[in-house]
N, C-alpha and C positions, 0 to 999 in steps of 0.2 A: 444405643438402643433405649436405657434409661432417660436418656438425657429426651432423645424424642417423643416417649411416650409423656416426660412429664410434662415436655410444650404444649404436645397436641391439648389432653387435659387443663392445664392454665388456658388454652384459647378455648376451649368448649365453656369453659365456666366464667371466662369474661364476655363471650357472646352472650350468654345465660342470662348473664348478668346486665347486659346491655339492652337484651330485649324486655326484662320486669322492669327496667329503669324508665325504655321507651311508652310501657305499658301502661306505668303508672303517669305518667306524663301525660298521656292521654285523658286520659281519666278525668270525666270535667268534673267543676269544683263543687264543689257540697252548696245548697244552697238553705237559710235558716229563715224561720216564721215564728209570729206571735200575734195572739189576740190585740187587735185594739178594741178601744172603752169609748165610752159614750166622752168622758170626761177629755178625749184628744180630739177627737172627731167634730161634737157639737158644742162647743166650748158656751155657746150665747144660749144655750137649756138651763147653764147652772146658775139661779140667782144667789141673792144674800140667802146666808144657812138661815130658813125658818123652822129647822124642829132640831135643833141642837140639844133637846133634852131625849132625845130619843135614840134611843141605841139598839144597831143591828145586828144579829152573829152572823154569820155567813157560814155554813157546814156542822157537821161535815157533808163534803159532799164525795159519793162513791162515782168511780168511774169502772165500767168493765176495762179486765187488765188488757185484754186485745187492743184496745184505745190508748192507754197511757204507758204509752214507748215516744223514744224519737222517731221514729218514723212515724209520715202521715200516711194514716190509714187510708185509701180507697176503695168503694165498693161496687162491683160490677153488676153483682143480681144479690138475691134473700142471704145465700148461702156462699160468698164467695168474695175476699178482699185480697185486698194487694198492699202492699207496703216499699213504698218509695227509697229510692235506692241514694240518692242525690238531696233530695227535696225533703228537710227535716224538722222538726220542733225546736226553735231556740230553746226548750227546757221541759220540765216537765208539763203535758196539756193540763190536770187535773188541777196543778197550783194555777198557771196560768188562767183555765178557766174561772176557780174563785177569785184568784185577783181582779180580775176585770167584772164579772162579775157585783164586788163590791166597790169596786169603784162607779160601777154605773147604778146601783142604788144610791149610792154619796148623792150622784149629782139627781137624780128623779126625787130621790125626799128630799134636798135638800137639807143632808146634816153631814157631818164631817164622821160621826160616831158610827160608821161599819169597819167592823175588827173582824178579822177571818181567821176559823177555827185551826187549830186548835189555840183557842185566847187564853190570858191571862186567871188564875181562879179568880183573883180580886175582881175582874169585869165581872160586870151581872150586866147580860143583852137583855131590853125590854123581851122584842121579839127574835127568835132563832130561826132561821132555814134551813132545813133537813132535807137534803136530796139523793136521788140514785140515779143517774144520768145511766140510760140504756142504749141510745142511740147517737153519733155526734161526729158522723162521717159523710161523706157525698163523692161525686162523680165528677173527673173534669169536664170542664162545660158543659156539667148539668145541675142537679140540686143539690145541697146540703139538708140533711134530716136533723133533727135537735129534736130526741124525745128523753122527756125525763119526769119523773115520777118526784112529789117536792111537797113537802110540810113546814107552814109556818106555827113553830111553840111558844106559846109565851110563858118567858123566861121564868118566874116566879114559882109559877105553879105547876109548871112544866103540862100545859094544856094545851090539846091540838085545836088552834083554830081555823084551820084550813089547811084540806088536801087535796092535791088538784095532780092532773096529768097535764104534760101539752105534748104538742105536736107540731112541729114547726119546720115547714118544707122552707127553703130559701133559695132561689136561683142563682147560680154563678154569674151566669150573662155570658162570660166571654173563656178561653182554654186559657187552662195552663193552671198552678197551685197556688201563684197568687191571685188570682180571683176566686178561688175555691177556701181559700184564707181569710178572704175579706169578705166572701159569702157565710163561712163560718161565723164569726164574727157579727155581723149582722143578724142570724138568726140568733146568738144569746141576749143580743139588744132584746130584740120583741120578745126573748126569758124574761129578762130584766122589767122590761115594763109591766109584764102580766104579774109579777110579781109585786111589784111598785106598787100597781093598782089595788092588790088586794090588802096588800099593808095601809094602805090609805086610809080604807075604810075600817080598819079596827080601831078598836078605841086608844086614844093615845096619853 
């Protein structure tokens, strides 16, 4: 009687065990994503470094903490996201985002010299970028939003030369999270440039 009850038992818990086996088996595979930069995408933008004497800080830059997890954030209406079960962040988005980032100031000013915070004390940036990124999520096959609130300081005197909002709607075009990735993406380009432009025009 011992002897039967401890079969039955050993067979209930290697079915058990057969079916979480099966389970996870199932289970399809994780899939991972990252910002590309102007610097892989448009290679023939970057000419010879003309303003090598000019140095950029990049941050810090804030993210709301809803945003910087692995999961990609999705958003259905004002009040209401989703978070991807499969479909995940090669790392963290708030670094990712300043790396890229400052790699796509590197190649719009052409200079080598953007360093992302937290720098060096010995660095002294001409000019520094201060931002608070509020929005930076979208819909599958539909838009990506990129709002964020950004100060350029110069370094020195720690003087605010400009403070600006944007607003940047971007289209996916087509389903699914890599296109929603690569529409990400795309709308920090047009960050990037609004930013370029107004670094441009300060004195250098």
């Amino acid at each position: 009687m011992i002897k039967l009850l401890f079969s039955r038992r050993l067979f209930f818990l290697l079915a058990l065990g057969l079916l979480f086996v099966s389970g996870c088996a199932s289970s399809p595979p994780s899939r991972f994503y990252t910002l590309s930069s102007l610097q892989k995408a448009d290679k023939e933008l970057k000419g010879p470094p003309s303003n090598q004497g000019l140095m950029i800080g990049v941050g810090p830059i804030k993210f709301p903490e809803y945003l910087d997890r692995t999961e990609i954030v999705t958003r259905s209406s004002d009040n209401k996201i989703a978070l991807s079960e499969f479909d995940l962040w090669g790392g963290s988005l708030a670094e990712d985002f300043s790396r890229v980032l400052a790699e796509n100031l590197s190649v719009l000013l052409s200079t080598e010299n953007v360093i992302v915070y937290p720098r060096p004390r010995s660095v002294s940036a001409k000019y520094q970028i201060i931002m608070d990124v509020i929005r930076f999520e979208g819909s599958l096959g539909g838009d990506v939003s990129l709002i964020a609130r950004w100060s350029i300081v110069e370094g020195k005197e720690k003087k605010f030369m400009s403070v600006r909002k944007s607003t940047i709607i971007e289209p996916s075009g087509m389903q699914g999270y890599e296109a929603m990735v690569a529409a990400h993406s795309r709308a920090l380009e047009k960050l990037s440039r609004e930013i370029a432009e107004v670094i441009k025009a300060l004195p250098m």
